[in-house]
C-alpha positions as CSV (number, residue, x, y, z in Angstrom):
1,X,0.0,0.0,0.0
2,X,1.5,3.4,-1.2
3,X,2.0,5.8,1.8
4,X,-0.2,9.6,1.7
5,X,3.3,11.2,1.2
6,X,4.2,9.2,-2.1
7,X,1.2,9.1,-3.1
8,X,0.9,13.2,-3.0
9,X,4.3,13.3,-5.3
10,X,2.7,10.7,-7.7
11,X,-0.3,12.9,-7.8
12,X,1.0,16.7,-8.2
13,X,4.5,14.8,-10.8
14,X,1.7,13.5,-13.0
15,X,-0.4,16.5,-13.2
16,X,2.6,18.8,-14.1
17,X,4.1,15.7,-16.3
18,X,0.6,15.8,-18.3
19,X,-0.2,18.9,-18.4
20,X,3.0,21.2,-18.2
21,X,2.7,25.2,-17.8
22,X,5.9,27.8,-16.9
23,X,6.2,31.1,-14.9
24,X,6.7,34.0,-16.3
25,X,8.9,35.6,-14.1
26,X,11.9,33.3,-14.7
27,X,13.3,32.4,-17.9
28,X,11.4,29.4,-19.5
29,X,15.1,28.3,-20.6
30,X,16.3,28.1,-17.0
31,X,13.2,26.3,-16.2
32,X,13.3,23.3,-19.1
33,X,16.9,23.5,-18.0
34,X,16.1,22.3,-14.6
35,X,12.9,20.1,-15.4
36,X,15.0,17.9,-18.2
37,X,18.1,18.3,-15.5
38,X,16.2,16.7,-13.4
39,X,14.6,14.1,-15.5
40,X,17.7,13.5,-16.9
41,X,19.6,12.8,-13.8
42,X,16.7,10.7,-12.3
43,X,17.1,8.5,-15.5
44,X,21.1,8.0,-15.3
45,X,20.3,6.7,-11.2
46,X,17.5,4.9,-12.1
47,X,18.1,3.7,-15.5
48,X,18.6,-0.2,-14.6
49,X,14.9,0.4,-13.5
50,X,14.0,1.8,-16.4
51,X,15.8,-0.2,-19.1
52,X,13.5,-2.7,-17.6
53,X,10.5,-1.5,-19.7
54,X,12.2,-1.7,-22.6
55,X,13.8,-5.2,-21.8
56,X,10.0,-6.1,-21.2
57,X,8.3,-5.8,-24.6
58,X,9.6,-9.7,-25.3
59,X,7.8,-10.7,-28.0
60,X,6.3,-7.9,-29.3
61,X,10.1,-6.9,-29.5
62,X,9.0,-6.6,-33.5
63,X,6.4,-4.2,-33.5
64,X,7.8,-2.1,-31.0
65,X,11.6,-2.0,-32.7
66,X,9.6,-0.7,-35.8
67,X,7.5,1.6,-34.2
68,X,11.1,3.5,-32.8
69,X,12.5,3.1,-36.1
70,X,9.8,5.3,-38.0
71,X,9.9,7.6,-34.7
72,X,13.1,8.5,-34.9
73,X,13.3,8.2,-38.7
74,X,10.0,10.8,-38.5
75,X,12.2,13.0,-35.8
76,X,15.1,13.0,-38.4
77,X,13.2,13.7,-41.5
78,X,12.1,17.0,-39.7
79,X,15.8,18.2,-39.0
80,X,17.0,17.5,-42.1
81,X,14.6,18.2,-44.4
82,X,14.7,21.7,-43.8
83,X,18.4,22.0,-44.6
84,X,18.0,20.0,-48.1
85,X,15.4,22.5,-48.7
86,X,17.1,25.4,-47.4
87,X,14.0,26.8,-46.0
88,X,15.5,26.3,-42.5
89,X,12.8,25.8,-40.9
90,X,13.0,24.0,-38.2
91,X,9.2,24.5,-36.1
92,X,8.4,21.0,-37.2
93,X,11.8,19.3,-35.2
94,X,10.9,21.6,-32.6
95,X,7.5,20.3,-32.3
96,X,8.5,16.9,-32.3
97,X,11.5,17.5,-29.8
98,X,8.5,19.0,-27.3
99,X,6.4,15.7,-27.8
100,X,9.7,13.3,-27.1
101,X,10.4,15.7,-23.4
102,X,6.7,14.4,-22.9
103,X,7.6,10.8,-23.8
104,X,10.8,10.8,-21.3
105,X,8.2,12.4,-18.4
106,X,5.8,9.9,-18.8
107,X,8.6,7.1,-18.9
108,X,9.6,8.5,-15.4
109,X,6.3,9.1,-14.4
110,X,5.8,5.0,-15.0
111,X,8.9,4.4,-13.1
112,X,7.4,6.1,-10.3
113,X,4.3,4.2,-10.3
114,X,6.5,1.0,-10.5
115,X,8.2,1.6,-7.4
116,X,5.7,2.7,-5.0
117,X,2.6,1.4,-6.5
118,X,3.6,-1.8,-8.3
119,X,4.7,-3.5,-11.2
120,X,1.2,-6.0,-11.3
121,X,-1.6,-2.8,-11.6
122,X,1.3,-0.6,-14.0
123,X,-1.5,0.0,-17.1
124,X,-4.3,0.6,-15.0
125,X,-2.1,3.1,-12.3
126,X,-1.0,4.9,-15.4
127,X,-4.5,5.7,-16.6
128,X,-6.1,6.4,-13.3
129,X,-3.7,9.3,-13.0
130,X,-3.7,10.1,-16.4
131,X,-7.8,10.3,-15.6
132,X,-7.0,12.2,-12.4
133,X,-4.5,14.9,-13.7
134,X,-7.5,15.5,-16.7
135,X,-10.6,15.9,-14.0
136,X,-8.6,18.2,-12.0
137,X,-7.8,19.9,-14.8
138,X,-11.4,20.5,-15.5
139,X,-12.3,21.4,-11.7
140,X,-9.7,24.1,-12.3
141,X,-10.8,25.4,-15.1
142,X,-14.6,25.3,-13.2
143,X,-13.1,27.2,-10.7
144,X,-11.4,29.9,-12.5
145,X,-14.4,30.3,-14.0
146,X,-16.4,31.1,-11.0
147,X,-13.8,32.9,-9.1
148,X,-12.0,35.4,-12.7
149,X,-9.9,36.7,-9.6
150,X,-8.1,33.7,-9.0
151,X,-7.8,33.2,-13.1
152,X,-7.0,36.9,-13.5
153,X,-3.9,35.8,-11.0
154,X,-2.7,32.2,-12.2
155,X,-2.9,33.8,-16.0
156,X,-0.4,36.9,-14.2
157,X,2.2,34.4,-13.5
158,X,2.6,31.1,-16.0
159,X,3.9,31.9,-19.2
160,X,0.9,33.0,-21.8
161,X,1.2,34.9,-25.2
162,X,-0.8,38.1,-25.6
163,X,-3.1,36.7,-28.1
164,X,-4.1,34.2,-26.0
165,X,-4.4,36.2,-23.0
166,X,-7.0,38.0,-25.1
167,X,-9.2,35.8,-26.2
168,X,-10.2,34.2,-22.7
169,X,-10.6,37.6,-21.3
170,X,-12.7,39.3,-24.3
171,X,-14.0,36.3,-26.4
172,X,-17.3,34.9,-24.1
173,X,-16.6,31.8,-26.7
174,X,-13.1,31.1,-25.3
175,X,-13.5,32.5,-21.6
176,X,-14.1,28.8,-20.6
177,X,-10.7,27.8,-22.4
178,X,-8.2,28.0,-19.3
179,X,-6.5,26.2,-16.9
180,X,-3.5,26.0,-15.0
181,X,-1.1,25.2,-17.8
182,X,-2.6,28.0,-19.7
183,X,-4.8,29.1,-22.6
184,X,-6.8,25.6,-23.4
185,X,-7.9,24.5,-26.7
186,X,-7.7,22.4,-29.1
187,X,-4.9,20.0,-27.7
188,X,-6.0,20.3,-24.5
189,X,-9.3,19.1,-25.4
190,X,-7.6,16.4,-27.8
191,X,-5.7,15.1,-24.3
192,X,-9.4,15.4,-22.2
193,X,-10.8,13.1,-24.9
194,X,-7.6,10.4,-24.4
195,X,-9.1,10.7,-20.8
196,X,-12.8,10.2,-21.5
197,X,-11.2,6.9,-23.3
198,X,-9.3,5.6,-20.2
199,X,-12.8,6.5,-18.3
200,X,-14.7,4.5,-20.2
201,X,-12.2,1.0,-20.3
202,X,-12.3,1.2,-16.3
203,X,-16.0,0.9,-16.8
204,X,-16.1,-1.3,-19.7
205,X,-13.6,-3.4,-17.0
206,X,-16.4,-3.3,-14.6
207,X,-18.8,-4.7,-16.8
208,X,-17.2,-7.2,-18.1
209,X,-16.2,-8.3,-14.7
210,X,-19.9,-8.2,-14.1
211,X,-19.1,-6.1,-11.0
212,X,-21.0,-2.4,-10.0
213,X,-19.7,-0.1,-12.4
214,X,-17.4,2.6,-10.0
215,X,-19.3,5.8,-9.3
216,X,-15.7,8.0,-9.3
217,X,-15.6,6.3,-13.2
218,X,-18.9,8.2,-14.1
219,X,-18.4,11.0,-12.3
220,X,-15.0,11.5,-13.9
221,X,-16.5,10.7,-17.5
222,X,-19.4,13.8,-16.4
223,X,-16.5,16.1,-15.6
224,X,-14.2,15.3,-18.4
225,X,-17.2,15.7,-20.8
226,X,-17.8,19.1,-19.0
227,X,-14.3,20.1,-20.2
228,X,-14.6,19.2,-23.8
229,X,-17.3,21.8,-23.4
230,X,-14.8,23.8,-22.3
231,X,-12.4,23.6,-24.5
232,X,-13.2,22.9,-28.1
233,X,-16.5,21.7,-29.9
234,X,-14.4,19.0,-31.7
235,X,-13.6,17.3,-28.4
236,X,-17.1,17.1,-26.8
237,X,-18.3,15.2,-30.3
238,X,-15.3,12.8,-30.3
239,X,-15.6,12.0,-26.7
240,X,-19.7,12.1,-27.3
241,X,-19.2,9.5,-29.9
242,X,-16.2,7.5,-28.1
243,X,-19.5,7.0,-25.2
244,X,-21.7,5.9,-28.0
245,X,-19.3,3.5,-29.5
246,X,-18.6,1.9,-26.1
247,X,-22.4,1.7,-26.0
248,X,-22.6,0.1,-28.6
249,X,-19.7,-2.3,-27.7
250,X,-21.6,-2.7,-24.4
251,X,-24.7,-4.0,-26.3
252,X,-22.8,-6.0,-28.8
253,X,-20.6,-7.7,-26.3
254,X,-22.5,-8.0,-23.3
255,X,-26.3,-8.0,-24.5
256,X,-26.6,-5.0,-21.8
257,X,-29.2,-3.1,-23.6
258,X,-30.1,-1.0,-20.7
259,X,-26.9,0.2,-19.5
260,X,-26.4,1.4,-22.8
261,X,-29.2,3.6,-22.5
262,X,-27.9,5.1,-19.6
263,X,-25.1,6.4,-20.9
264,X,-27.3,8.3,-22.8
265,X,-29.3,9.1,-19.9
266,X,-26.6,10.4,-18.5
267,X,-25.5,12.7,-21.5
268,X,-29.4,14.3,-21.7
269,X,-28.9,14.7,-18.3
270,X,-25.5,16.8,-18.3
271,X,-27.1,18.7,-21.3
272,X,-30.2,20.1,-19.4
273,X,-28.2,20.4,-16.4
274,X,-26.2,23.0,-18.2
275,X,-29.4,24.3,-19.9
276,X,-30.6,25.1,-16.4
277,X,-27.2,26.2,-14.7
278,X,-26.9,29.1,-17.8
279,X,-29.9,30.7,-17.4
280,X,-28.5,32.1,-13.7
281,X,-25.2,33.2,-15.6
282,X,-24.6,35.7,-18.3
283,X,-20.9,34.3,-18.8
284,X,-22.4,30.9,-18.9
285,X,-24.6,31.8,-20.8
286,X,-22.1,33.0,-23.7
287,X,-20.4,30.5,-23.5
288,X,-23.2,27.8,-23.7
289,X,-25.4,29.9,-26.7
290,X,-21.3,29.0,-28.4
291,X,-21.6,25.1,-27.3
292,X,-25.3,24.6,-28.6
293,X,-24.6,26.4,-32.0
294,X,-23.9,23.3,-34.1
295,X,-27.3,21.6,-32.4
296,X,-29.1,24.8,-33.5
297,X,-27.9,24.9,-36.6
298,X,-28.8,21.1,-37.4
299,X,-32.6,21.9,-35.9
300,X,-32.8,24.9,-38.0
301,X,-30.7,23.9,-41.1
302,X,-30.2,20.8,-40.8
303,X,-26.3,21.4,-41.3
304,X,-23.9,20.8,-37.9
305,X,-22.3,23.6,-40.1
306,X,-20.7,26.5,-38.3
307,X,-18.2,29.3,-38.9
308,X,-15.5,27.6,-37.9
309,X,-15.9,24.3,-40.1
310,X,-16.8,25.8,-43.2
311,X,-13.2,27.8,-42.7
312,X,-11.7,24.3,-42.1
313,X,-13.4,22.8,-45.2
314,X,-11.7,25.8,-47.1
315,X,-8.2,24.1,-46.4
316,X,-8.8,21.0,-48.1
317,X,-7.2,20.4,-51.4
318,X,-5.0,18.1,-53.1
319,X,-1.0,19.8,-53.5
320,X,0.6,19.4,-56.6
321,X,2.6,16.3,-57.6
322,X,6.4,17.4,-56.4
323,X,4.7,18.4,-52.8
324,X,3.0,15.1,-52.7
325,X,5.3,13.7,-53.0
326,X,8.2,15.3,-51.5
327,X,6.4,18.5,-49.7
328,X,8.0,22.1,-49.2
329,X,9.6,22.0,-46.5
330,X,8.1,24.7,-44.6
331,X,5.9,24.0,-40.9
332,X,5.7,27.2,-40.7
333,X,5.1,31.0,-42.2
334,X,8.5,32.4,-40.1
335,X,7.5,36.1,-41.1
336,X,3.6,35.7,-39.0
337,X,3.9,32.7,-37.4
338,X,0.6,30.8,-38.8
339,X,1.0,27.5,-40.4
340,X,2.3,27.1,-43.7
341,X,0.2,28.2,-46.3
342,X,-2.8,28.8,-43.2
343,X,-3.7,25.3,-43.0
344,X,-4.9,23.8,-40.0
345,X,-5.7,20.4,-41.3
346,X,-4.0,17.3,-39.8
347,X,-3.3,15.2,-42.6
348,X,-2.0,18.1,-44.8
349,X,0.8,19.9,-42.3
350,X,3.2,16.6,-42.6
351,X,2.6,16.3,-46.3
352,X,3.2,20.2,-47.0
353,X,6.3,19.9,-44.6
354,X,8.0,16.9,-46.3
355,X,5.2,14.9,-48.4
356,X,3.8,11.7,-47.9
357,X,6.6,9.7,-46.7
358,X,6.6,12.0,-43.8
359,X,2.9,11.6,-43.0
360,X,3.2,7.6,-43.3
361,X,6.0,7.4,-41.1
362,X,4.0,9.6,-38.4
363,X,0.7,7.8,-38.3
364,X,3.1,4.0,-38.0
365,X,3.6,4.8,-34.8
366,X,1.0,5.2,-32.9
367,X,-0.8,3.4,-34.8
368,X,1.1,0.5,-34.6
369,X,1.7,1.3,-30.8
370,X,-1.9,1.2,-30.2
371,X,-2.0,-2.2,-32.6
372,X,0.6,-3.7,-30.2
373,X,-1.3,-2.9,-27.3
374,X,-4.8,-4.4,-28.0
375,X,-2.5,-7.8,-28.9
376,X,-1.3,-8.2,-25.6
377,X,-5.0,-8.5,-23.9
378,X,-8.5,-8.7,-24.7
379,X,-9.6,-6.2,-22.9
380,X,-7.1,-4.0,-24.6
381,X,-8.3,-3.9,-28.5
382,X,-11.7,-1.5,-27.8
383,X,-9.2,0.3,-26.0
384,X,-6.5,0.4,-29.3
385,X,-9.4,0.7,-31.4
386,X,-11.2,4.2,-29.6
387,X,-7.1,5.9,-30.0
388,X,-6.6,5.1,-33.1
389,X,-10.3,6.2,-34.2
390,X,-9.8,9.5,-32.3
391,X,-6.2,10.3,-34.2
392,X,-8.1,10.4,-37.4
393,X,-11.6,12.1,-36.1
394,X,-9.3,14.6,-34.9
395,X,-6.9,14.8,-38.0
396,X,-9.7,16.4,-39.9
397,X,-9.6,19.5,-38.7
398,X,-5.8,19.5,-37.0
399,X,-2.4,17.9,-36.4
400,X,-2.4,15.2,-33.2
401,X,-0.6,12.5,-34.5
402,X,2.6,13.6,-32.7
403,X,1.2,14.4,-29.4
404,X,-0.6,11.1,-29.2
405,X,2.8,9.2,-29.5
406,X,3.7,9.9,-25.8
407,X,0.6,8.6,-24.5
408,X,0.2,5.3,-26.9
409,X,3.9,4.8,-26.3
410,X,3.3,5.0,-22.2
411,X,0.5,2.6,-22.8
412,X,2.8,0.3,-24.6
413,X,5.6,-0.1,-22.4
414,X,3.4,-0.4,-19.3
415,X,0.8,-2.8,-20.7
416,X,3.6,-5.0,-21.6
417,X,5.5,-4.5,-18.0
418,X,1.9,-5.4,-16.5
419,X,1.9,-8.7,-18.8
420,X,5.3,-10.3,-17.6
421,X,4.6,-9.4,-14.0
422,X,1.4,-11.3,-14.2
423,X,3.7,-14.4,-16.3
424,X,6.2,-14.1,-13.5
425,X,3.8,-14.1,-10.9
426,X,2.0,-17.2,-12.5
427,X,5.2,-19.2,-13.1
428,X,6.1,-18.6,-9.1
429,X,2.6,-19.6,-8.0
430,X,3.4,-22.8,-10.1
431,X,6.5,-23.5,-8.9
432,X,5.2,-23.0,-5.0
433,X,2.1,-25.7,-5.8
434,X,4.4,-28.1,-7.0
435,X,7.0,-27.3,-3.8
436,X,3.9,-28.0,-1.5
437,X,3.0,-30.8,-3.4
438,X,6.6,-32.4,-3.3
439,X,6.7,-31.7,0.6
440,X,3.6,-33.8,1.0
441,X,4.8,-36.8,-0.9
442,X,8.0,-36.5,1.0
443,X,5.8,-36.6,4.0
444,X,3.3,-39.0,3.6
């Protein structure tokens, strides 16, 4: 049993780990200087520990060795791609160097859970603080919301760009959009829809066990739907159809007709909830009349069409041959800042940047990650199946593929950690039975 005090560190580690933010009143270099110091040295003390994970894999040894090999091959494209083209741009390495710090947190994070919570629960430890650290992050943003004094503060310190800073204090549509790593959109709500996902497998784990499904699960699920809300339109439908598809899963598998239907319940009931909560609250109330346009539109229209998706519909075409092919070699405009050429949409950034060889090589790996995870149990392919479904629902309208590679990766090494504990553990239960069994022959 894990003491209060390590337990605490676990918490408050994997809540910074997940979802990172840094004051403004000391140099963000000093500050990723001592965080990867830090992570850094941890892993040279500890790094027979870790190796461990990576020793682990066995025999999924193959889909894991390829998975590195088009992740670092991916990593390497968008260094050198840059220079061949002389466009020097290098936003798209830095991107990816961002997303591989996350990877080495997480790694430690797991190492942590290994030593103070166990090697035989590592998956399921992993996702219940990934599933805390998102809730929280919610409940934070809830109260920010209610109390602007203690968001006017927090936003005062951490590190924000003016832009930002604007739009959650001006824009009733992205007032909701904070939290304490920041201004919170569109991968926030991408990470708060990995969450709903782990929310739902504890419950789908529940089921299948045919025990009382865990009141924290659905209250978590509630909240982390709450943030979608919050934070991006596209979220709230992902996550809305990750719940129907588990539904559905729930029906299919388990004939459980009418637990299916509460999980709609449950979603009409968070809706009029909200309905009734906005009426007592003008900012609410903004920010709801922005949550509910898509609805109204289909009612009125018939269209789920709004602003903001017939923009992103504008971005879709097909680049010429050589770009294709080969791309540009520009992320980025460097004079504004905006993406290359204004695009937003997923599957075109790594085709513009260095064409489709660069945008195979990214999707392999967590896609093969998340393939290499529902092979090792049962219980893991709806699981595999709801990440890679959400990488491409949210690919349509922008680029996730790279910060879903920490997560799926995590996933990986501590689903297969979890699966030779419980070999290891069987083989010594063995081994006992026919000790105790030997004894008694001796004795009889």
């Amino acid at each position: 049993m894990i003491d209060k005090k390590k337990k605490l560190i676990l918490i408050l580690v994997s809540h910074f780990f997940i979802y990172r933010f840094y004051f403004d009143f000391v140099s963000t270099a000093l500050q990723q200087l001592v965080i990867f110091g830090m992570l850094g040295l941890y892993i040279i003390v500890n790094f027979k520990s870790i190796w461990e994970f990576f020793h682990n894999v066995g025999r999924y040894k193959t889909i894991f060795m390829m998975s590195n090999l088009f992740y670092i091959s991916a990593i390497l494209f968008s260094f050198f791609t840059p220079i061949l083209y002389k466009t020097y741009d290098f936003t798209y390495f830095s991107v990816h160097v961002r997303y591989a710090s996350f990877l080495v947190s997480y790694v430690v994070l797991l190492d942590l859970i290994k030593r103070w919570m166990g090697r035989s629960e590592l998956k399921d430890n992993f996702l219940r603080l990934f599933v805390l650290s998102s809730r929280n992050y919610v409940l934070v943003s809830v109260l920010m919301l209610t109390v602007p004094q203690i968001k006017d503060f927090w936003a005062s310190v951490i590190l924000i760009n003016d832009r930002s800073l604007d739009l959650i204090t001006n824009n009733s549509a992205y007032i909701a959009r904070f939290g304490w790593a920041g201004y919170s959109g569109f991968a926030v709500t991408f990470m708060i829809t990995i969450a709903v996902i782990f929310s739902m497998t504890f419950i789908l784990k529940d089921i299948s066990k045919l025990q009382p499904i865990r009141k924290s699960d659905l209250f978590n699920t509630v909240i982390l739907l709450m943030g979608n809300a919050f934070y991006g339109r596209s979220g709230l439908l992902t996550s809305v159809a990750v719940i129907g598809l588990s539904a559905l899963y729930i029906v299919i598998r388990y004939r459980k007709i009418q637990m299916a239907l509460s999980f709609a319940g449950l979603l009409v009931l968070l809706f009029f909830v909200l309905t009734f909560l906005q009426a007592y609250n003008e900012t609410l109330a903004d920010w709801y009349s922005w949550v509910v346009t898509p609805i109204q539109n289909l009612v009125t229209t018939g269209s789920f069409n709004v602003g903001s998706t017939n923009h992103l519909w504008s971005m879709y075409f097909i680049p010429e041959p050589r770009t294709l092919l080969l791309g540009d070699g520009f992320y980025t405009n460097l004079q504004t800042g905006t993406y290359y050429m204004r695009i937003d949409v997923g599957y075109l950034r790594p085709i513009l940047f260095g064409g489709l060889p660069m945008l195979i090589q990214s999707y392999l790996v967590p896609v093969l990650m998340a393939l290499g995870v529902g092979s090792m149990q049962k219980e893991n392919r709806f699981l595999a199946f709801l990440l890679i479904f959400i990488l491409f629902v949210f690919e349509v309208k922008g680029e996730v593929v790279i910060p879903l590679i920490p997560t799926v990766y995590t996933l990986f090494l501590s689903a297969s950690s979890s699966k030779v504990d419980k070999r290891t553990r069987v083989k010594q239960s063995s081994r006992m039975l026919y000790y105790r069994d030997d004894v008694n022959l001796n004795n009889a």
